[in-house]
C-alpha positions as CSV (number, residue, x, y, z in Angstrom):
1,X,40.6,131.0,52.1
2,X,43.0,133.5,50.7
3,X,42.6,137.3,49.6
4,X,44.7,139.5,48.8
5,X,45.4,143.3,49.7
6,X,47.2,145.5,47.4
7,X,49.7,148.0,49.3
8,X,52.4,150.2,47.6
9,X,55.9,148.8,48.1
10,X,56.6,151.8,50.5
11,X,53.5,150.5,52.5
12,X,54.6,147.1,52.3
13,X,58.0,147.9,53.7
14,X,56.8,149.8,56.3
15,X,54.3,146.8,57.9
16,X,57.5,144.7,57.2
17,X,59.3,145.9,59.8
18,X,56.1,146.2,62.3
19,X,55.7,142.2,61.5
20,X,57.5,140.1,64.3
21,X,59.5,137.2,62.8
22,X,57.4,134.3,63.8
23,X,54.5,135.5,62.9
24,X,52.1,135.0,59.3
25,X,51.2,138.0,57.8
26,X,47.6,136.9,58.5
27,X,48.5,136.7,62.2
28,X,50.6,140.6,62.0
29,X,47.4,142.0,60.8
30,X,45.4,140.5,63.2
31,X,47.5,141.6,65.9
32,X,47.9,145.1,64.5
33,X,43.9,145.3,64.1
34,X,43.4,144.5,67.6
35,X,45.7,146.9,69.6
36,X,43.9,149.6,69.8
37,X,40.9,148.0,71.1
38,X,42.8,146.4,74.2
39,X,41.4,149.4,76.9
40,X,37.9,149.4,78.2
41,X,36.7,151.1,81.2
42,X,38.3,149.5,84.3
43,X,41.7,148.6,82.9
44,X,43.2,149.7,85.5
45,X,41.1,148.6,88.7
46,X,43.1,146.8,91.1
47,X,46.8,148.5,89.8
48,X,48.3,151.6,91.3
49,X,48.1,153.3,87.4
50,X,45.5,155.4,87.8
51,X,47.3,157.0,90.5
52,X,50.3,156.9,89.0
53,X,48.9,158.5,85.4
54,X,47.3,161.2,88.2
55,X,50.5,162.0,89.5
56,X,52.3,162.6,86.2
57,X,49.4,165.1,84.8
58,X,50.1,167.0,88.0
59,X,54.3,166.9,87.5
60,X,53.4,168.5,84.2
61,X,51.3,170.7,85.2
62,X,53.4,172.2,87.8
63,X,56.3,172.5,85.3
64,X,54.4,174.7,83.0
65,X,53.5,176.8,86.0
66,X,56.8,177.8,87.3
């Protein structure tokens, strides 16, 4: 099954250079449609990130403070 999207050129060369060079353009969109949904609640369970993410808000923080 095949359909087709109509982008500007501009458009066109913009997702060009997102694609990866061994991938289909049916497999770049895909991908690019299913990035954002990768984090759900616990993520991080089990890793050090939260801590980590904690940290830097406080590092910034401080350096606005002083």
């Amino acid at each position: 099954m095949s359909t087709s999207i109509r982008v500007s050129d501009e458009t066109k060369e913009k997702l060009a250079r997102l694609k990866r060079e061994d991938e289909s353009w049916d497999e770049f969109l895909d991908r690019l449609a299913n990035e954002g949904s990768g984090m759900k609640a616990g993520a991080w369970k089990g890793t050090d990130k939260a801590e980590k993410a904690r940290e830097a808000i406080k590092r910034s923080r401080e350096s606005f403070q002083q």
